[in-house]
C-alpha positions as CSV (number, residue, x, y, z in Angstrom):
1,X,0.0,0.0,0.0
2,X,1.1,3.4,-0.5
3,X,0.8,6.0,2.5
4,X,2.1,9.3,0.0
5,X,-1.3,10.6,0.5
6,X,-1.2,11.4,3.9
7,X,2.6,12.5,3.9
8,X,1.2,14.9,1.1
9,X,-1.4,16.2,2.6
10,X,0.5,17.0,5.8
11,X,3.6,18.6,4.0
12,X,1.0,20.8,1.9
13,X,-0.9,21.8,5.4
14,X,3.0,23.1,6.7
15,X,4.1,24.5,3.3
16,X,1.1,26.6,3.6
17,X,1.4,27.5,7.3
18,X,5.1,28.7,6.5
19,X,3.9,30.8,2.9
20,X,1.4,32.4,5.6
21,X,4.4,33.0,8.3
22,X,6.4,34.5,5.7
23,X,3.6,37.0,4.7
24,X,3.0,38.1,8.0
């Protein structure tokens, strides 16, 4: 089985948390 879903998911939920960081 492949688990890159949930890896993906997770690591798009942080890379948009630090893009908001950054903006602020």
């Amino acid at each position: 089985m492949y688990r890159g879903d949930r890896v993906t998911q997770i690591r798009a939920m942080v890379g948009v948390a630090i893009l908001v960081r950054n903006q602020i």
